[in-house]
N, C-alpha and C positions, 0 to 999 in steps of 0.2 A: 243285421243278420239277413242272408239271402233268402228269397222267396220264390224256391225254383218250382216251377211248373209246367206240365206237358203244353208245348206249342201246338194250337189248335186253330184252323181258319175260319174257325168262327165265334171265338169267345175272346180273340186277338185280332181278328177284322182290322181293325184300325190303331192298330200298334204303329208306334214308329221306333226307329232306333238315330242316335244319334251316331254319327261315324267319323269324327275328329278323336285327336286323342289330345290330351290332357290333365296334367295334376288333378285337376276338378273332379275328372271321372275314373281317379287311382289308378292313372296311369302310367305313374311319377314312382319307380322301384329300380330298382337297382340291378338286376337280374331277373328272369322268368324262363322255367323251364322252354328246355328244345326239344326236340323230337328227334328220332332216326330220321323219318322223311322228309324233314327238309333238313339237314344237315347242309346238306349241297347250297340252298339258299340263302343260309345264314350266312356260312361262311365266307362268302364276299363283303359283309358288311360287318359283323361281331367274331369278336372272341367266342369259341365253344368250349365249354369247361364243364368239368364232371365233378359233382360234389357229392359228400355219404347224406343220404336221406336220415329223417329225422331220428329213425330206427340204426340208426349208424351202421346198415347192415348192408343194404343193397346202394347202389351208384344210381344215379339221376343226373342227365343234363342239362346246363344253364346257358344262356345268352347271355352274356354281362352286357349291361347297358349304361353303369356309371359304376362309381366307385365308393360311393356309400349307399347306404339301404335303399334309401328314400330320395336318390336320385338317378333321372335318368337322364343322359346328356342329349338323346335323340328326339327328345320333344321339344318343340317350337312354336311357338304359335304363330310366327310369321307364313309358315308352310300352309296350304291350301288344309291339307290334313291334319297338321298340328303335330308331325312327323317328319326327321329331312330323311329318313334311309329310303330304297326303294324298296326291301323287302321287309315285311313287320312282323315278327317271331307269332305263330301262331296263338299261343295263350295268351295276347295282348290282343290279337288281329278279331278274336272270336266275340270277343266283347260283350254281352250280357249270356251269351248262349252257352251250351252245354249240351255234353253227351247223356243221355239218360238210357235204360234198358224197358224193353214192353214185350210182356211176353203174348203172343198171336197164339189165334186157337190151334194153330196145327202144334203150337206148342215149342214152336223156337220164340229163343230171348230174341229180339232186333233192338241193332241201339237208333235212338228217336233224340229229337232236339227237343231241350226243355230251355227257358228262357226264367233269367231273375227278374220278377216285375216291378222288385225296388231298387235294380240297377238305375247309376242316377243316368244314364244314355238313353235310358226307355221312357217314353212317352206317349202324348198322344195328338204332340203342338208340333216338334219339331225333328227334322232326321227323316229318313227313308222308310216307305211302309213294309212291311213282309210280305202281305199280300197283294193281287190283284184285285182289281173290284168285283169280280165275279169267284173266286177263290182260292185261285191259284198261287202257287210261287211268285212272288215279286226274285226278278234277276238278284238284290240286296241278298235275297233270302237265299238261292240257289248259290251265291258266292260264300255264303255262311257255312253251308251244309258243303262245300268244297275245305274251308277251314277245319273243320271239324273231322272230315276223313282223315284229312290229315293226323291230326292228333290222333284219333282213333286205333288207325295204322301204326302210328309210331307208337303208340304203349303196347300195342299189338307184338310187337319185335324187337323192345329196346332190354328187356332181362336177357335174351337170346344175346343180342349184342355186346351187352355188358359179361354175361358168360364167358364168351370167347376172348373177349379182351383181357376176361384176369384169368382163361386157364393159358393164355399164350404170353402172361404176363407183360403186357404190353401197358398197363396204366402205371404210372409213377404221380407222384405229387408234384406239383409246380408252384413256387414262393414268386408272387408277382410286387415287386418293389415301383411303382411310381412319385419319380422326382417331379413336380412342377415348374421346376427353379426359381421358384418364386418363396421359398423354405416349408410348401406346402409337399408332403409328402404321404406316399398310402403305401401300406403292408398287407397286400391279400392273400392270406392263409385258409385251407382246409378245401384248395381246389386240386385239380389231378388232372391228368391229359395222358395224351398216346406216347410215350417212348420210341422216337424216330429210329435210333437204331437198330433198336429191336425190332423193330417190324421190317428195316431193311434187309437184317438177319434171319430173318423166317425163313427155313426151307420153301424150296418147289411146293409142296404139297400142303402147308401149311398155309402158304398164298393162293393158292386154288382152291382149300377150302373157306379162307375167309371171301375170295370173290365170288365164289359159287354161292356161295350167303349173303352176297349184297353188303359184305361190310365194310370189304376192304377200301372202296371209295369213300365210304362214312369215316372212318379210320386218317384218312391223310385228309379230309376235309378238316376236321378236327386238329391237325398239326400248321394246314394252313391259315385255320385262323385267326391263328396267334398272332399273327402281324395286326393285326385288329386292334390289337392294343393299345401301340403308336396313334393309329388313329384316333382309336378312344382318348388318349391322351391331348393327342392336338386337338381335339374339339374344347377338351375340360378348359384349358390353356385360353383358348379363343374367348370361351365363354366370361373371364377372369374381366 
């Protein structure tokens, strides 16, 4: 069970966090949510794919990163990081930390970093400190709090996103068949993606308003990173 709590520079002074990634530290899944903002990032490296949340009601998107649950093909331990992609989906990249809300005397919510102190990354032996030794942001810490905007931002604008794309019916379902040719074979069902025709059929006005929204990149990001899958594929293959 996590044991989230407000990040404080003085009751954490001498935290550290570990910064490799690895099965050990659950980081061995198969998929983890993306965000709208980096869409752009991802898509050079993963697949982006839209799946119904638990409530079967609203869309959510995923980085596939292997092809069963509990595997993920981009972890390595040979790698200085324990990672071969250059870019690492932010809900993995953020690693014991967290958005939390605090509400200021003037009486706005602001969201604040809380950290799990039983994440197995967190310590007090080994990993990067948070702080300075006088109190400040350790650089670790100020690249954390850059991850975390991120997510921030993208839950901030991904129902908007999701909106548009099913009032311009632009998502379809997508059945992902991988051969190994080795008679090793996967059936990925219950994901969905952008309808490239359809979107190449949008009116004028329809395409000015998804670009005036910032979506319409997010939108063909998402169609290009289908090819990702090949990739994904030849890694699995390699791996064998």
């Amino acid at each position: 069970m996590a044991n989230n709590v407000l990040l404080n520079n003085v009751s954490h002074q001498n935290l550290k966090v570990m910064t490799r990634f690895g099965a050990e530290y659950g980081d061995n899944v198969g998929s983890v949510l993306a965000f709208p903002t980096e869409f752009i990032e991802l898509q050079k490296e993963y697949p982006i794919l839209f799946r119904k949340d638990s409530s079967g009601q609203k869309y959510q998107a995923v980085a596939l990163l292997g092809f069963n649950p509990d595997e993920n093909l981009f972890l390595n331990s040979e790698q200085k990081a324990g990672w071969v992609a250059n870019y690492i989906p932010a809900a993995l990249a953020k690693g014991p930390f967290l958005i939390g809300r605090q509400e200021q005397s003037s009486g706005d919510n602001v969201p604040v970093i809380h950290i799990d102190l039983d994440h197995p990354k967190v310590g007090h032996d080994n990993g990067y400190p948070l702080f300075l030794e006088h109190g400040g942001n350790s650089p670790y810490l100020d690249h954390i709090a850059s991850i975390l905007k991120i997510i921030h931002e993208g839950v901030a604008v991904q129902d908007a996103m999701f909106h548009i794309f099913s009032e311009l019916d632009l998502i379809e379902p997508i059945n992902i068949e991988i051969d190994l040719k080795n008679g090793e074979k996967y059936d990925l069902v219950g994901n969905y993606t952008i309808n490239q025709e359809k979107l190449a059929l949008l009116s004028g006005d329809k395409l000015e308003q998804l670009s005036r929204l910032g979506f319409l990149p997010l939108a063909y990001a998402v169609i290009t990173s289908l090819t990702n899958i090949q990739t994904l594929t030849e890694i699995k293959r390699n791996k064998k």
